[in-house]
PDB file of N, CA, C and O in Angstrom:
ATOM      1  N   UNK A   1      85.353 119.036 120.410  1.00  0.00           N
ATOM      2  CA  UNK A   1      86.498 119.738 119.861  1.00  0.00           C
ATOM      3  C   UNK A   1      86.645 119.363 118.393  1.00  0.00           C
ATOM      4  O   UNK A   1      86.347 118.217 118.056  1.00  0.00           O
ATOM      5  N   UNK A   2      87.121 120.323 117.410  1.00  0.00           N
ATOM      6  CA  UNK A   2      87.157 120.376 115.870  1.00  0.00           C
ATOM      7  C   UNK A   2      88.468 120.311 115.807  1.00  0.00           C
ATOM      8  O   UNK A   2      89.221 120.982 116.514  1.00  0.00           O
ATOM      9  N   UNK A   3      88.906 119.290 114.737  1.00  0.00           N
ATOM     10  CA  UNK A   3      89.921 119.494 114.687  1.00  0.00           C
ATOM     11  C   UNK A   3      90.340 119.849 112.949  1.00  0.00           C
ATOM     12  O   UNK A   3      89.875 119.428 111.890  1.00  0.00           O
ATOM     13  N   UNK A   4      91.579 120.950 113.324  1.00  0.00           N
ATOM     14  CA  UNK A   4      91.531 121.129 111.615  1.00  0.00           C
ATOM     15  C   UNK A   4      92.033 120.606 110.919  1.00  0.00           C
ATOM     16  O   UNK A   4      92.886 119.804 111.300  1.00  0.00           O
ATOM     17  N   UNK A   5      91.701 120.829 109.161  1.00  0.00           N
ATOM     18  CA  UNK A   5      92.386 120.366 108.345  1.00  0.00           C
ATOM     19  C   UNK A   5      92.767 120.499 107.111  1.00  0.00           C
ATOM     20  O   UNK A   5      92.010 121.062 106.321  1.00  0.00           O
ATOM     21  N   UNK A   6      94.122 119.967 106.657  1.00  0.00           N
ATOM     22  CA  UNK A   6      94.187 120.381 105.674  1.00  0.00           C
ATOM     23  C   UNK A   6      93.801 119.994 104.322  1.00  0.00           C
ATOM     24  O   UNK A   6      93.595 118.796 104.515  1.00  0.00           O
ATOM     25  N   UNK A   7      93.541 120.208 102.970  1.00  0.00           N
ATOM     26  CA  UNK A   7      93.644 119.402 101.963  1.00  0.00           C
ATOM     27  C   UNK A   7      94.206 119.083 101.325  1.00  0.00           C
ATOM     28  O   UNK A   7      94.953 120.007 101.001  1.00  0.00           O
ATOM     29  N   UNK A   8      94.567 117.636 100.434  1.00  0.00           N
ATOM     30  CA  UNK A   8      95.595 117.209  99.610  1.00  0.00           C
ATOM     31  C   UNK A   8      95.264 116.261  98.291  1.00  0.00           C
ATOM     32  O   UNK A   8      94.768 115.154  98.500  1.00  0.00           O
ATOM     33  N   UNK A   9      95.425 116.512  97.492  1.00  0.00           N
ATOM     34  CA  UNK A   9      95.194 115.541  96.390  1.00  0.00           C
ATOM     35  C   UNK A   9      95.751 114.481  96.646  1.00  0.00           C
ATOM     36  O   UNK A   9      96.685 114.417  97.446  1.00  0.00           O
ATOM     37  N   UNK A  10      95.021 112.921  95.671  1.00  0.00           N
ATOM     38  CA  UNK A  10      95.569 112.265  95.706  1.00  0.00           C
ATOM     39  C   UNK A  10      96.600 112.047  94.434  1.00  0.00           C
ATOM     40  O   UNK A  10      96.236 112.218  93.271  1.00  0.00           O
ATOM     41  N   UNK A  11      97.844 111.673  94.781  1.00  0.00           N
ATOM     42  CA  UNK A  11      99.277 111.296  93.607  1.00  0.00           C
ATOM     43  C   UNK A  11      99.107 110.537  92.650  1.00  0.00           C
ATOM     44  O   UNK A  11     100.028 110.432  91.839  1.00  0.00           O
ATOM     45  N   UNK A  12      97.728 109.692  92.437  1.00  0.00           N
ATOM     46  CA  UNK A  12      97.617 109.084  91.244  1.00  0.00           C
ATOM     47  C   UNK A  12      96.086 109.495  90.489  1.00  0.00           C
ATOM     48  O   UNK A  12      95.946 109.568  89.268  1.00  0.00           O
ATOM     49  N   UNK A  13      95.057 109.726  91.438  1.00  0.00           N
ATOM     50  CA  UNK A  13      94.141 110.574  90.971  1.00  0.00           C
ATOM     51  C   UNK A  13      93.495 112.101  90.866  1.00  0.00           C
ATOM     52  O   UNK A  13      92.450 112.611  90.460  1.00  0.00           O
ATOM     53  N   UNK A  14      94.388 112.404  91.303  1.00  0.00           N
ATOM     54  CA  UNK A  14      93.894 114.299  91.700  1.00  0.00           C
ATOM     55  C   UNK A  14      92.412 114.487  92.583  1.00  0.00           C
ATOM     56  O   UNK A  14      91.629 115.406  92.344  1.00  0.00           O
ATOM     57  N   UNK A  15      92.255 113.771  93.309  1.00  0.00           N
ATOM     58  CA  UNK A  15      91.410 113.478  94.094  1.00  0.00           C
ATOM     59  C   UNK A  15      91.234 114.195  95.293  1.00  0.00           C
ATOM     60  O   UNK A  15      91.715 113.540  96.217  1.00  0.00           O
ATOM     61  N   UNK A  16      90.794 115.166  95.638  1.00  0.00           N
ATOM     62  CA  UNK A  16      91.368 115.782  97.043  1.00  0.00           C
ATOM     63  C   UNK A  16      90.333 115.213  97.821  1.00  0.00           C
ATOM     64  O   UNK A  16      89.231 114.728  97.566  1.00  0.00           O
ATOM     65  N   UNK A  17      91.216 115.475  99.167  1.00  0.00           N
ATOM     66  CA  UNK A  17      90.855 114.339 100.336  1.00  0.00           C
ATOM     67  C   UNK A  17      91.568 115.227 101.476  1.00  0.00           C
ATOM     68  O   UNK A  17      92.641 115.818 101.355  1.00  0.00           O
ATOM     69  N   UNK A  18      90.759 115.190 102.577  1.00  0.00           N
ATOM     70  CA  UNK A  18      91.348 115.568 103.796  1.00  0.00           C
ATOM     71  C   UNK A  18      92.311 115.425 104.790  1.00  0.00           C
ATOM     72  O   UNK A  18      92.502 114.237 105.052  1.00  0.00           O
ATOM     73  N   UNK A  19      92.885 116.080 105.339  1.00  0.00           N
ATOM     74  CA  UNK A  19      94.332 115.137 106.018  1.00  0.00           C
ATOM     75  C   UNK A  19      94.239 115.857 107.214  1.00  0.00           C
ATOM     76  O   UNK A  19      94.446 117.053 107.005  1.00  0.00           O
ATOM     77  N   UNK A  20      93.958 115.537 108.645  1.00  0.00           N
ATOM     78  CA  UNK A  20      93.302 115.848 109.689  1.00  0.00           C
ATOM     79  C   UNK A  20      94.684 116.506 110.494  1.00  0.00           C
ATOM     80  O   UNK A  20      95.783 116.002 110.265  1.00  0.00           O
ATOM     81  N   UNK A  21      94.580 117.424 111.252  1.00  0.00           N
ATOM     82  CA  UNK A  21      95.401 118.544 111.684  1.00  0.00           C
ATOM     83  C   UNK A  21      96.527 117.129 113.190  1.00  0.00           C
ATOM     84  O   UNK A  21      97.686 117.273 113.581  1.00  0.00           O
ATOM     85  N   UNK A  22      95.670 116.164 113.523  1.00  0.00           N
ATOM     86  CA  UNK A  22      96.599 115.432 114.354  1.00  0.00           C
ATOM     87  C   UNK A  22      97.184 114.302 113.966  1.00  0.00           C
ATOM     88  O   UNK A  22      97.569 113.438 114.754  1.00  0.00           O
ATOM     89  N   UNK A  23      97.328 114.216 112.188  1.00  0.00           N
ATOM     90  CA  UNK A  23      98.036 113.358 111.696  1.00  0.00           C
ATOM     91  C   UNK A  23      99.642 113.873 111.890  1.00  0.00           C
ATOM     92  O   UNK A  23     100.268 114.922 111.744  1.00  0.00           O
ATOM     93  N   UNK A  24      99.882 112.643 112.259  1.00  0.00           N
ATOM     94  CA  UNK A  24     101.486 112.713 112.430  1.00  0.00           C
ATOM     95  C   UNK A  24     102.377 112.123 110.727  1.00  0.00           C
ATOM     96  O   UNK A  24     101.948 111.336 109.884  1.00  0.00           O
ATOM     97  N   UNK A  25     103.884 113.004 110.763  1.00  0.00           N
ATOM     98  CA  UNK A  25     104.820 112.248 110.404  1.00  0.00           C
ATOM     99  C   UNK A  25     104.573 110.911 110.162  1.00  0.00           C
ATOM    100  O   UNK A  25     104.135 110.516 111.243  1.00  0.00           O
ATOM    101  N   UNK A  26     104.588 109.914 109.353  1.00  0.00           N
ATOM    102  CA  UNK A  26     104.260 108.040 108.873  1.00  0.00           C
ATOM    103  C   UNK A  26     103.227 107.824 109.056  1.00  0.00           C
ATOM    104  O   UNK A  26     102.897 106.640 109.112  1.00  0.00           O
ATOM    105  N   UNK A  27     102.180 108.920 109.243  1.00  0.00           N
ATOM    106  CA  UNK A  27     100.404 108.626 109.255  1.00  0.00           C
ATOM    107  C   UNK A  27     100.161 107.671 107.865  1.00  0.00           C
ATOM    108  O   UNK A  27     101.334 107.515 107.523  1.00  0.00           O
ATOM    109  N   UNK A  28      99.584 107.152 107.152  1.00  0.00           N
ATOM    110  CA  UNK A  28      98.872 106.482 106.510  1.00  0.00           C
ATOM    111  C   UNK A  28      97.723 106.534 105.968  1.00  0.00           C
ATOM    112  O   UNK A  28      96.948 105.857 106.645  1.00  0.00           O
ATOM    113  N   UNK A  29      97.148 107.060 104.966  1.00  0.00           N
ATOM    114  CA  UNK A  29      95.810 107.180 104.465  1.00  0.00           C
ATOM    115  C   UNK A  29      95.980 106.811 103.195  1.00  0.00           C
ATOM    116  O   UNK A  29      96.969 106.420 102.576  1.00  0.00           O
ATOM    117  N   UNK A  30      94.176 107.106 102.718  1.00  0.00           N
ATOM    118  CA  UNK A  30      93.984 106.064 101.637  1.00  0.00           C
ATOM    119  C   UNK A  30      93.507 106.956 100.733  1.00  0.00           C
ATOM    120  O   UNK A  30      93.620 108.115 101.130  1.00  0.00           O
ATOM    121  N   UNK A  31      92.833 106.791  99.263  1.00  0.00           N
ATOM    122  CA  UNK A  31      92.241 107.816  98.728  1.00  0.00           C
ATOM    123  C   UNK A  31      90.944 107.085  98.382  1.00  0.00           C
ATOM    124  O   UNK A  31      90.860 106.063  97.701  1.00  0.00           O
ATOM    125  N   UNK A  32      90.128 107.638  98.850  1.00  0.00           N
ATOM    126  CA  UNK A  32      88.928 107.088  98.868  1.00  0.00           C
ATOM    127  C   UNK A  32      88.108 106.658  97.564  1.00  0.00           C
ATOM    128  O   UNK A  32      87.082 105.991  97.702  1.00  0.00           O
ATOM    129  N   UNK A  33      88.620 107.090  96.131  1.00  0.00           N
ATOM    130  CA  UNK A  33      88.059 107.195  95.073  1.00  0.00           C
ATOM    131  C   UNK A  33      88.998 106.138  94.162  1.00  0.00           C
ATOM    132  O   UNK A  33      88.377 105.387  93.409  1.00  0.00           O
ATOM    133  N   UNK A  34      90.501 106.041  94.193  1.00  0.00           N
ATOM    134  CA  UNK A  34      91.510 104.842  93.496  1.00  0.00           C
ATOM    135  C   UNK A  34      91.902 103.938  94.679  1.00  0.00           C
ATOM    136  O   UNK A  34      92.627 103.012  94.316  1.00  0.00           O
ATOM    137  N   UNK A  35      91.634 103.952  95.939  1.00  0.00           N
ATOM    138  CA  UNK A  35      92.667 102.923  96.887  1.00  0.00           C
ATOM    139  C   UNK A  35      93.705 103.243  97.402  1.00  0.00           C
ATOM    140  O   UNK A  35      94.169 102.801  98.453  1.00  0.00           O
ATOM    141  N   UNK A  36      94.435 104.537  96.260  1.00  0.00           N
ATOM    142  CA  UNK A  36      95.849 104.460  96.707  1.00  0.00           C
ATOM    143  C   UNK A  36      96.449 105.118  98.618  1.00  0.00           C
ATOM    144  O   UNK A  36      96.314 106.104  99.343  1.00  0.00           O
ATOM    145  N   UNK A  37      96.987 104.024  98.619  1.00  0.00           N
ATOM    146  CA  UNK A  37      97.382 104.750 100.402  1.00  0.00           C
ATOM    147  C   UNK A  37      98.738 105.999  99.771  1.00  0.00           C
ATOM    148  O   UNK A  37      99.477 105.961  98.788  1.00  0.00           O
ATOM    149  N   UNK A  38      98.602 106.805 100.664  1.00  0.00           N
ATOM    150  CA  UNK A  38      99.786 108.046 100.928  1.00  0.00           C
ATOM    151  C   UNK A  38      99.978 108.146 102.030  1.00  0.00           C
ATOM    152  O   UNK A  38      99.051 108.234 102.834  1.00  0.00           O
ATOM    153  N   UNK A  39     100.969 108.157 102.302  1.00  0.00           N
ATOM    154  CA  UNK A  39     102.007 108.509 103.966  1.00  0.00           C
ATOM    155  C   UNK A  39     102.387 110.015 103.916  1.00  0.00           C
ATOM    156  O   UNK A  39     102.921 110.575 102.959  1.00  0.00           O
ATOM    157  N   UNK A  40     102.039 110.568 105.070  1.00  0.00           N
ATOM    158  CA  UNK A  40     102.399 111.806 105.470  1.00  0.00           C
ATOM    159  C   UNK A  40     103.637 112.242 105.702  1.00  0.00           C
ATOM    160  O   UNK A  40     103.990 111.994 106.854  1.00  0.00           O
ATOM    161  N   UNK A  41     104.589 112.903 104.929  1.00  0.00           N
ATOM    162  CA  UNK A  41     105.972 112.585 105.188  1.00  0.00           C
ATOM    163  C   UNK A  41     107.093 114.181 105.413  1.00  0.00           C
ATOM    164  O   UNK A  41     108.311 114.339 105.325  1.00  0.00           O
ATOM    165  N   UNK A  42     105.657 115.364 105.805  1.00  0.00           N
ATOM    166  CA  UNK A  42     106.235 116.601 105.700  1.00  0.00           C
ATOM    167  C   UNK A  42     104.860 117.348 106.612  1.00  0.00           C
ATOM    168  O   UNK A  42     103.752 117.457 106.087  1.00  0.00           O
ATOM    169  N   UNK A  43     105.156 117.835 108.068  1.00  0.00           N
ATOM    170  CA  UNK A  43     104.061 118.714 107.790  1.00  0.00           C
ATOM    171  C   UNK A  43     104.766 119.744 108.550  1.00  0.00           C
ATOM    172  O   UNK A  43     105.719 119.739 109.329  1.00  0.00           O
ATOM    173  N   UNK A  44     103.757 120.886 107.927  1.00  0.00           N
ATOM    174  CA  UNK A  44     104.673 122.391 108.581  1.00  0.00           C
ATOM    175  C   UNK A  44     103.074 123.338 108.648  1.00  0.00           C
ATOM    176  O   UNK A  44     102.011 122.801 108.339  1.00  0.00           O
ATOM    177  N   UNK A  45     103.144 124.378 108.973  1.00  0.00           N
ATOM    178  CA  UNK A  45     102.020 125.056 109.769  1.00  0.00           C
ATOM    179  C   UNK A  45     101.275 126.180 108.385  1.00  0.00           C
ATOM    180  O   UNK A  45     100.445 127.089 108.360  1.00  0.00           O
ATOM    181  N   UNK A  46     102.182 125.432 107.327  1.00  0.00           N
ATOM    182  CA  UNK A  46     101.389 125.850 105.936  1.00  0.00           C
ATOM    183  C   UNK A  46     100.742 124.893 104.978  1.00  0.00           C
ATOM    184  O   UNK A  46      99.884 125.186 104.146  1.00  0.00           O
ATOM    185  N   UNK A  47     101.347 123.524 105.241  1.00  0.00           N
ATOM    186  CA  UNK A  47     100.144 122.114 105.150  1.00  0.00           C
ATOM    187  C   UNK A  47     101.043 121.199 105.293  1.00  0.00           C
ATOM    188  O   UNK A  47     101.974 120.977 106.067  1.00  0.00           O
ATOM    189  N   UNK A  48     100.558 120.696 104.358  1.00  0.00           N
ATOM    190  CA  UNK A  48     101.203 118.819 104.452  1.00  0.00           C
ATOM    191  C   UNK A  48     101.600 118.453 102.935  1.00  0.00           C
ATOM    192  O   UNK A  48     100.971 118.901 101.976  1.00  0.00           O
ATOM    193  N   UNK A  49     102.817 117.508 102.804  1.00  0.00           N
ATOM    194  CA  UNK A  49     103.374 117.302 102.265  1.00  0.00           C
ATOM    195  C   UNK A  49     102.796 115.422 101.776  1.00  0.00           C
ATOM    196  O   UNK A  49     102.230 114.983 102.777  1.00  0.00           O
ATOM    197  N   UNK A  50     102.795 114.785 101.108  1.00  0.00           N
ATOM    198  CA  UNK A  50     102.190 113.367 100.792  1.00  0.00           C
ATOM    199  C   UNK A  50     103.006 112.596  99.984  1.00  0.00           C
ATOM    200  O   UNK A  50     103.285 113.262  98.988  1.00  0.00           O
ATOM    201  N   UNK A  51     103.615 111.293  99.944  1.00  0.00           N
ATOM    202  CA  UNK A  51     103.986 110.570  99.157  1.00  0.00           C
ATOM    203  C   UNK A  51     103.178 109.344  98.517  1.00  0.00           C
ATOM    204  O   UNK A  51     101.957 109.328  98.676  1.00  0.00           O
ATOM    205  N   UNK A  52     103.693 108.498  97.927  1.00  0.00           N
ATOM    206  CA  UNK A  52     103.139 107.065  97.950  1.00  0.00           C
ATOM    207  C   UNK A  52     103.608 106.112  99.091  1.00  0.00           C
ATOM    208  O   UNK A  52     104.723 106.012  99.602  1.00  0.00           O
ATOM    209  N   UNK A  53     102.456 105.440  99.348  1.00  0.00           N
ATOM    210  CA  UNK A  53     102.946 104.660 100.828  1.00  0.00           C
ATOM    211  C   UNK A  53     104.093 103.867 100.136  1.00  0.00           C
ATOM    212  O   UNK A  53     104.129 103.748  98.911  1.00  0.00           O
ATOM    213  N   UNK A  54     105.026 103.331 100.964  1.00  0.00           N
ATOM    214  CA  UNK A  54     105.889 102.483 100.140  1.00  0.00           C
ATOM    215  C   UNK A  54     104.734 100.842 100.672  1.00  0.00           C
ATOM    216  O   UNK A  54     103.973 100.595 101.608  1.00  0.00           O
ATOM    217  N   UNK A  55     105.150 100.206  99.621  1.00  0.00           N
ATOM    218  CA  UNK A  55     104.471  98.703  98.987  1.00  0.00           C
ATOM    219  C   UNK A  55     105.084  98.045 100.348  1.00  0.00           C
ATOM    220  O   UNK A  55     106.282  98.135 100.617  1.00  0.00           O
ATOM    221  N   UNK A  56     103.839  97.160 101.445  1.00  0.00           N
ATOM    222  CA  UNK A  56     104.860  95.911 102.134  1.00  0.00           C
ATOM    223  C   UNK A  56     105.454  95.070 101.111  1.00  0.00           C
ATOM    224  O   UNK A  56     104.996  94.998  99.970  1.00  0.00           O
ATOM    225  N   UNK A  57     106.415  94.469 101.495  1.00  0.00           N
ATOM    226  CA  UNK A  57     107.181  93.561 100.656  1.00  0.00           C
ATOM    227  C   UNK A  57     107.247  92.380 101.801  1.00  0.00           C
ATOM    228  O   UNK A  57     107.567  92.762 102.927  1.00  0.00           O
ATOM    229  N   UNK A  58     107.033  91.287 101.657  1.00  0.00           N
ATOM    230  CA  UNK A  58     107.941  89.933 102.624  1.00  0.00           C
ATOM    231  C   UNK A  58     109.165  89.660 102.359  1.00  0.00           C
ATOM    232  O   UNK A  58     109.649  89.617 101.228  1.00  0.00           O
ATOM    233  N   UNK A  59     109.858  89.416 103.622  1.00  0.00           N
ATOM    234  CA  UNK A  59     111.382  89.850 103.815  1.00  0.00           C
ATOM    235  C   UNK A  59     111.644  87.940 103.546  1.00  0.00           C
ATOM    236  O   UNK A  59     112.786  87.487 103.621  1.00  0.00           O
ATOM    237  N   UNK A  60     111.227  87.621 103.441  1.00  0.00           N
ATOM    238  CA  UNK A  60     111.370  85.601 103.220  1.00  0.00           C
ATOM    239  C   UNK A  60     112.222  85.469 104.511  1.00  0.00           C
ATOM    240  O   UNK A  60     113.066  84.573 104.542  1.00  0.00           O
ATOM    241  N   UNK A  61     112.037  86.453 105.792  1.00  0.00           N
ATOM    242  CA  UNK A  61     113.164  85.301 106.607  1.00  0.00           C
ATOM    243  C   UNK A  61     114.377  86.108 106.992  1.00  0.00           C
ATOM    244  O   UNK A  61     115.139  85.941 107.945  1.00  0.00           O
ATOM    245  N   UNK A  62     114.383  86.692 106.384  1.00  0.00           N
ATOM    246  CA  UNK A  62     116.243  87.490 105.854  1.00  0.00           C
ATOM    247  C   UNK A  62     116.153  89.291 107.146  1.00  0.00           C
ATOM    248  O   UNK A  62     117.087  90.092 107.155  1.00  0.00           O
TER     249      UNK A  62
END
């Protein structure tokens, strides 16, 4: 089975890169050419929407 997909640049390099039709909502990917991860944060049945992953941070405890 094929699954489809859509395409998306990447937000810091204009890099397009694939974003696979059973990525969900808080999926996670990377851009294969700068590193940068993007989170999937919109999809609708005309594509996908991409942000910057937000940065882990350590919570010290709190």
């Amino acid at each position: 089975m094929t699954l489809a997909t859509a395409v998306a640049g990447c937000l810091v390099c204009d890099t397009e890169f694939e974003v696979r039709d059973d990525w969900e909502k808080g999926e996670i990917t990377e851009c294969a050419a700068c590193g940068q991860e993007h989170e999937v944060v919109e999809k609708s049945p005309t594509g996908v929407r991409l942000d910057l992953a937000p940065e882990v941070e350590e919570d010290w405890g709190e």
